[in-house]
N, C-alpha and C positions, 0 to 999 in steps of 0.2 A: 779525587780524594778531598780538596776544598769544598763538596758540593755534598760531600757526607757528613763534614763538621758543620753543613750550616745550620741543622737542628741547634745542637749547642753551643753555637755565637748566637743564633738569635734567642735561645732559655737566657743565655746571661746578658742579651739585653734587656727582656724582661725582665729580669730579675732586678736590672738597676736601678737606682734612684734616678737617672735621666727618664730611662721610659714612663716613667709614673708623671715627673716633670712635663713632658711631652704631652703625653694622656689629659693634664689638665688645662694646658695651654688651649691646646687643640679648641679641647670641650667646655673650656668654662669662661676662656677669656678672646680667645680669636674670634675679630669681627663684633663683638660687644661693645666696643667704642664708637662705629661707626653704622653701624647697621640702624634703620631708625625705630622709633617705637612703634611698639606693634596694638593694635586695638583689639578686643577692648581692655583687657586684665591691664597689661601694659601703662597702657593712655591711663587708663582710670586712676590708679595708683599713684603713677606721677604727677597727673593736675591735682589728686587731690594733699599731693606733700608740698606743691609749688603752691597753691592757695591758701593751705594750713601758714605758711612761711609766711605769704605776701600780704597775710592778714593779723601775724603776728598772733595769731590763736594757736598754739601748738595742741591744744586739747581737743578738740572738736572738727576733724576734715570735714570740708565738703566737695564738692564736684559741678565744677559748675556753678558755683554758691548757692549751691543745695543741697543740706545737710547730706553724709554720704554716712552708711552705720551697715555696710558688710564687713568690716574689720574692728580689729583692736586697734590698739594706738601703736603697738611696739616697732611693726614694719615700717612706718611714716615719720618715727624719730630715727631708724635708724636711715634713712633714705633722708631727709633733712640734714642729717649731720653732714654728710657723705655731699649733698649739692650745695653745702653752704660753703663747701674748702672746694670744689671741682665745677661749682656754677651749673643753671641749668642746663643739663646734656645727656645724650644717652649712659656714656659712663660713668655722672654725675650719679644719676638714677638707678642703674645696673650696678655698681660698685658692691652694696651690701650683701645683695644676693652671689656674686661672685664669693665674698667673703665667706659667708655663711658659710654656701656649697664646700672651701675649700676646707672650712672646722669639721664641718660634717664628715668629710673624705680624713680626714687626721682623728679624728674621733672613733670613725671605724679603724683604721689604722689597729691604732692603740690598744681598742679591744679586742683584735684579734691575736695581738702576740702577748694582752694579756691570758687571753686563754685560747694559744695555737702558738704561732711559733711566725717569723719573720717572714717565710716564706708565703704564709697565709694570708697575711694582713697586704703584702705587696698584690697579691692579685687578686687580693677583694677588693680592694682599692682601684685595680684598673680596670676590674668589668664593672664598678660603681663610673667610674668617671666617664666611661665609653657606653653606656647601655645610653638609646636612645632618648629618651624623655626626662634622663638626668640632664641632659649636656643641655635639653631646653629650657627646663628648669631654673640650671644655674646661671645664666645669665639674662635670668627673665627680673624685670624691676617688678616683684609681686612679692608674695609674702611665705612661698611653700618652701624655697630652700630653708626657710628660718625657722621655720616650723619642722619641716623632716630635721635637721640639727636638732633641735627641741628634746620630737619625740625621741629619734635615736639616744640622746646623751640621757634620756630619763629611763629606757631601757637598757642601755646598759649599765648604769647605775643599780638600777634592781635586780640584774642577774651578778652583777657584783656582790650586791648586799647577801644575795642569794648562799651562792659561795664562802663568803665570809660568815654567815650564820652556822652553815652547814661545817665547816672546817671547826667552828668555833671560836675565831678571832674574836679580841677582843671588844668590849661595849664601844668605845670611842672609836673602833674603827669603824663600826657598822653605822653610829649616829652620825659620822663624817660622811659615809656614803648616803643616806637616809636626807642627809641637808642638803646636797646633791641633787639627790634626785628632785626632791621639794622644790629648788629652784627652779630645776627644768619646769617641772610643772606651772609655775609661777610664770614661768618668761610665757612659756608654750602660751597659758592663757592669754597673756596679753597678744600673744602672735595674733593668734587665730580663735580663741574662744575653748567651750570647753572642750573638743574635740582630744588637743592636748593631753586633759586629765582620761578622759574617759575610756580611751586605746590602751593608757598605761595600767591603768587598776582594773581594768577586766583583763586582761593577757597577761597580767600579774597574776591574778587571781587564781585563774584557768589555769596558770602551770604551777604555781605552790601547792594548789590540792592533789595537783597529778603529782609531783613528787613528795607526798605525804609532810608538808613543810605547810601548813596552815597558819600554824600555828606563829609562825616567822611573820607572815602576810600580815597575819591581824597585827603582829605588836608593828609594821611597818605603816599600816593605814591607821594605827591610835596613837601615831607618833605624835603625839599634839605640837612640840616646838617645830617640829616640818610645817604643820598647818599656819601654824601662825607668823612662819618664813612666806610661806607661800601667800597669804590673804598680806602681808606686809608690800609687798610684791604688789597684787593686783588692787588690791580694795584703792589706794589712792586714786588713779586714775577715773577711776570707778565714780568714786566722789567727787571728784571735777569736772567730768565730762556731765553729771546729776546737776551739778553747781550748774553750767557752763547750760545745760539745755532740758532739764528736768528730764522725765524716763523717756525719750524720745529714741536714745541711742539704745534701752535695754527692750524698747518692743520690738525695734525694728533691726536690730542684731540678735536680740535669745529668742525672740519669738517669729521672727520671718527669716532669719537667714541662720537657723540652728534649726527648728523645731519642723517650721511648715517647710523649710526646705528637705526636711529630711522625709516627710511625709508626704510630699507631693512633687510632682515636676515643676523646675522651676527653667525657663526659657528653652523648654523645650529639649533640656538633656538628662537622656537614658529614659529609666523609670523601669527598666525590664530584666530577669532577674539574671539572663547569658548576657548581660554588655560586657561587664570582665571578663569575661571568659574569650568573647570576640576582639577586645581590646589589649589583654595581656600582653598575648603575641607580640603586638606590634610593642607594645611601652620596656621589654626586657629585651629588643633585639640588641646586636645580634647575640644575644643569649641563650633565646628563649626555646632552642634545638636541647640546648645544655640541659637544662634545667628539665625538659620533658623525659632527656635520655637518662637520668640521676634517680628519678621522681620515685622508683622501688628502690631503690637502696634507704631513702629516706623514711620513708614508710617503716622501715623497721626501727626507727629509732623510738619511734614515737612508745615499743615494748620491752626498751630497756635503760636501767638504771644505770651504768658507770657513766663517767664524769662526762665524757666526750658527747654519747647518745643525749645525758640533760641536756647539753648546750644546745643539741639539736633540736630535742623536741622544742625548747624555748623557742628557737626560732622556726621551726614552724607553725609553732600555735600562735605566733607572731603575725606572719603572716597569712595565715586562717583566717583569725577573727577578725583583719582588716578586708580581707577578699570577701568575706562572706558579709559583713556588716554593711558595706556600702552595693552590694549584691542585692540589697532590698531595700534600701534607699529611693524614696521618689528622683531625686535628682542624682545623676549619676556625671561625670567627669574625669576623663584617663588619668589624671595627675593625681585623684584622691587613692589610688591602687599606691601609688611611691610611698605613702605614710607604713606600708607593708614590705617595700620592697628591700630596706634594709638587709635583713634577714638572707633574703635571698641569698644579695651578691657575698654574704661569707659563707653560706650552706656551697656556691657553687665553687668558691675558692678550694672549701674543706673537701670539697669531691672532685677535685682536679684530677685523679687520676683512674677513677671510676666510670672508664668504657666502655662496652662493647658492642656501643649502637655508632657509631660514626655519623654515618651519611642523616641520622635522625637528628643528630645535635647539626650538622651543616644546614638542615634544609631550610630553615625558615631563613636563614639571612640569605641562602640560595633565593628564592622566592622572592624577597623584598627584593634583591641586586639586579634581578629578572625584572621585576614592576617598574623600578628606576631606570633603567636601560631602556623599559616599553614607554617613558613620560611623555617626552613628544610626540609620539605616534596617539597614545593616550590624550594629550590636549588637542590634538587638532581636530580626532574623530569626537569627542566633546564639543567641540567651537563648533562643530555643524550639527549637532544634533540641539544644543541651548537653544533656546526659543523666547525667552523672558532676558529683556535689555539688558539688565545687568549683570545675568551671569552670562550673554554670549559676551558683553563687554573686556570682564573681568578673566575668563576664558582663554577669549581671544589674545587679551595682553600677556598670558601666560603662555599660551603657544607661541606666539613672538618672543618670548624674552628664554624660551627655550630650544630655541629653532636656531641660534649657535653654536659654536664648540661644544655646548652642552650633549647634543649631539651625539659626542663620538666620547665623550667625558665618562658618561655615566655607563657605559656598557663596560668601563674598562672594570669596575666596581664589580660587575658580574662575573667576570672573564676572571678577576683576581679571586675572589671566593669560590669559584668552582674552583680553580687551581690549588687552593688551601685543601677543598675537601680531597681532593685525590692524591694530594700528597703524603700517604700514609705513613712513613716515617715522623711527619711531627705531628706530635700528642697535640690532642683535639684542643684544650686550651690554650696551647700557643698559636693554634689556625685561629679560633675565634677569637685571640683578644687581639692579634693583626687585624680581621677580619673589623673590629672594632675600631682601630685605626684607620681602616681604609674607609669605614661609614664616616666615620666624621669627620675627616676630613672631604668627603664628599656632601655633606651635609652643610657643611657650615663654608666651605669656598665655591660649592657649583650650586648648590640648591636655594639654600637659604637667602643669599644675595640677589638673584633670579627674583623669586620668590616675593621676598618680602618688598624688592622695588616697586611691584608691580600691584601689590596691595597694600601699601604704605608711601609709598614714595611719593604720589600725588598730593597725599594730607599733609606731607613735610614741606612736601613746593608749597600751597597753597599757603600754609600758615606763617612761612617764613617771607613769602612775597606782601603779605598784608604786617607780619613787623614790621619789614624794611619801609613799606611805604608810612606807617606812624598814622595809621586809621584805626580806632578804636569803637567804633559801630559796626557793631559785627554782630550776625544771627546765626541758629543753625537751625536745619528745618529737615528732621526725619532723617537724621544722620548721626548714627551713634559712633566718636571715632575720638575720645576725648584727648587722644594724640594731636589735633586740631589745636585746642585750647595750650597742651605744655608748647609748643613748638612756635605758636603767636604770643608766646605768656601770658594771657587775660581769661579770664572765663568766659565762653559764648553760651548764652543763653537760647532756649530750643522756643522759637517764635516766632508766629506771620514777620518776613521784614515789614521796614516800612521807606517812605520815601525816602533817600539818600542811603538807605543800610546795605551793607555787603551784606550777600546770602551765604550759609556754606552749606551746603545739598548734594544730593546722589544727584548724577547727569539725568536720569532717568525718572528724575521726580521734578524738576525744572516745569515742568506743566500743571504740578498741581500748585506749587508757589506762583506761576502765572495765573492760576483761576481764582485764587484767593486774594489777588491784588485788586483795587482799583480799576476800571476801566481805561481810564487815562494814565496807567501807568505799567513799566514793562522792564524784562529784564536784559540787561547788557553785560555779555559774558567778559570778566576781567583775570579769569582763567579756568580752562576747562582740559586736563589730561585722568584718559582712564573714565572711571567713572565717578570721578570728582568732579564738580563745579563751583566756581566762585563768580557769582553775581553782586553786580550793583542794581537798586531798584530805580529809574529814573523816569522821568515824565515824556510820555511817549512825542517824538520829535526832536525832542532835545538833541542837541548836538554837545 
């Protein structure tokens, strides 16, 4: 009899304000204080808010002290505030993105039981917190929770404004929403540039003509006191960073990292037009069965008018013009699909109860919890088939660092998801958002830690062993990990050592900074784990 009710004790633990509590712990804050920085987004970011501080320029980041112009300024004030009260550290650094992520998750919130109902908003809320590439996201020290915040809080502003035109609210309501939005716009661009605007006014656009509401749009995009909210917003910065280094920042951020990024492959990611389509999967798990099994009910909304279908189409044409736009994109990257994913996770909340594919919505976190369970057997037949140093190095450190409890850890993850799926008594969204539960928490205690020791952890020893020693002659040579530099606090610069300089180098390139030395001079290892090394350059003999 107890084993009948446990359907409805665990609906009313989702349903409660702890599970969502939980949900966000889990995903946004567990292990973010401790875990170390990850390269490159990571490292780059933070040297370049610890340099901006240590030079007392808040206008102008560099990296390395060398001008750095992929971003606006927004994310590095908000990352400065945050390590000027908690000092340099990973949660120093991670703190705002945590923040963000959690506005973000309160923002959806909000909009859904403004148009749905309590119950909506509660588990859009936890298959946002749990879908996988959120939870990396949010406690990543980079700039995309503040931007997904951004865009989300400017779209739903405009299906607000939406609504409110359509009802006929009054003028002052809609200009209060309208300023709203404008700001979003405004911060958006200083986040991330114009990406911000440009998502918001074409998916705007796309759904006012589909719902014969043009006419709405236009008086919303000739709002002129929005615009001049918004250029109030951005044009300073604008002008200081002009002041601060002439167009330097406007070529090399609107013209190479907007324009030719968008036109061409930039270090070698995507370019081809099925990467989202092979990417998706994995960035909505374990959802993304859901969402496949829903995907003709959806479809019909897109041919009807009552309130409920609007809301729909809006957020499919949402998430459309984000999948398809960066679908043709020279440079492509899984995180730019999140600027779309919003949508999603309340379209799957709204169809919670729309099944009759079961085993189609289980299978794909089935599959993943199957790959996870195969990891070490997966790293070792890798370690022996890598041929190139440093990934049998790097490899190899990872079948070692999984070749513990990990072991018997990660199968349990399989064993519990097939268990969800055969349990036909509980509705498919209470299996998947446990199923969400049991990812991330295998994610972020068995994986991640594993993981990230074994590809970061040598860069934290190295650069924390050359602070403590109080040596400030330091190089780096073909080794991009700018995690190095926040964790010694100093900029290293990418150059031949010379006599007396630490090196900081891949293990595996140690031979080419020995050929570019002197004859009479060589290298002596003063720490080498992984395929990290730390050399001193000394005169051959020396003792």
């Amino acid at each position: 009899m107890q084993f009948r009710s446990l359907p409805l004790t665990i609906e009313r633990f989702l349903l409660s304000p702890f599970s969502l509590l939980l949900a966000l712990f889990l995903a946004f804050v567990l292990n973010a204080y401790n875990l170390p920085l990850t390269d490159v987004d990571e490292g780059a970011f933070s040297e370049a808010t610890r340099e901006m501080m240590a030079r007392g320029n808040l206008i102008s980041p560099t990296l390395n002290d060398a001008p750095r112009h992929d971003k606006p300024i927004l994310i590095y004030w908000a990352q400065a505030a945050s390590v000027a009260v908690l000092g340099v550290s990973e949660i120093g650094f991670r703190l705002p993105s945590i923040v963000f992520a959690l506005l973000w998750v309160f923002a959806l919130f909000r909009f859904c039981v403004r148009h749905g109902n309590q119950m909506t908003a509660q588990i859009a809320s936890l298959v946002m917190a749990l879908t996988l590439v959120v939870g990396f996201i949010a406690k990543a020290a980079i700039a995309d929770a503040l931007l997904n915040l951004l865009i989300a809080l400017a779209m739903f502003g405009i299906y607000d404004y939406f609504v409110a035109s359509r009802d006929g609210k009054p003028a002052a309501k809609t200009r209060r929403l309208l300023f709203g939005v404008y700001a979003a716009l405004g911060l958006g661009f200083l986040a991330k540039g114009p990406v911000a605007v440009f998502f918001p006014l074409l998916i705007s656009g796309l759904f006012f003509v589909s719902a014969g509401a043009w006419r709405d749009w236009l008086k919303a995009v000739f709002f002129w006191p929005g615009w001049l909210l918004f250029l109030a917003i951005v044009v300073p910065w604008h002008v200081l960073v002009y002041l601060d280094q002439g167009d330097a920042f406007f070529r090399g951020f609107y013209l190479k990292h907007n324009i030719n990024r968008y036109a061409d492959t930039f270090e070698g990611h995507g370019g081809r037009w099925w990467y989202y389509f092979a990417v998706a999967p994995l960035i909505l798990l374990p959802f993304t069965g859901w969402l496949l099994a829903i995907a003709g009910k959806l479809a019909g909304a897109l041919r009807q008018n009552d309130s409920g279908a609007l809301l729909e189409r809006f957020l499919i044409i949402w998430f459309v013009v984000v999948f398809a736009f960066f679908s043709f994109s020279g440079t492509q990257l899984p995180h730019y699909l999140l600027y779309g994913c919003t949508p999603v996770f309340i379209l799957l909340a709204r169809h919670r109860l729309d099944f009759e594919r079961r085993w189609l919505a289980f299978l794909p976190i089935i599959l993943f919890a199957l790959l996870l369970a195969a990891l070490p057997e997966v790293l070792a037949f890798a370690a022996g088939k890598a041929t190139r140093p440093f990934e049998k190095t790097l490899i190899s450190g990872l079948t070692v660092a999984f070749s513990d409890e990990a072991r018997w850890l990660l199968p349990l993850l399989a064993v519990a998801v097939i268990g969800l799926a055969f349990w036909r008594r509980l509705p498919v969204w209470q299996g998947l958002v446990i199923a969400g539960l049991l990812q991330t928490i295998t994610v972020v205690l068995v994986i991640a830690p594993r993981a990230i020791d074994v590809t970061q952890g040598p860069v934290r020893e190295a650069a924390m062993l050359v602070k403590q020693s109080g040596e400030t002659n330091v190089v780096a040579w073909r080794i991009i990990m700018p995690s190095f530099s926040v964790y010694r606090q100093a900029a290293t610069p990418t150059r031949v050592p010379e006599l007396g300089q630490l090196v900081f180098t891949r293990t595996d390139r140690k031979h080419e900074v020995q050929a570019l030395l002197a004859p009479n001079l060589v290298l002596r290892d003063v720490y080498q784990r992984s395929f990290v090394t730390l050399a001193r350059v000394e005169r051959e003999g020396a003792q």
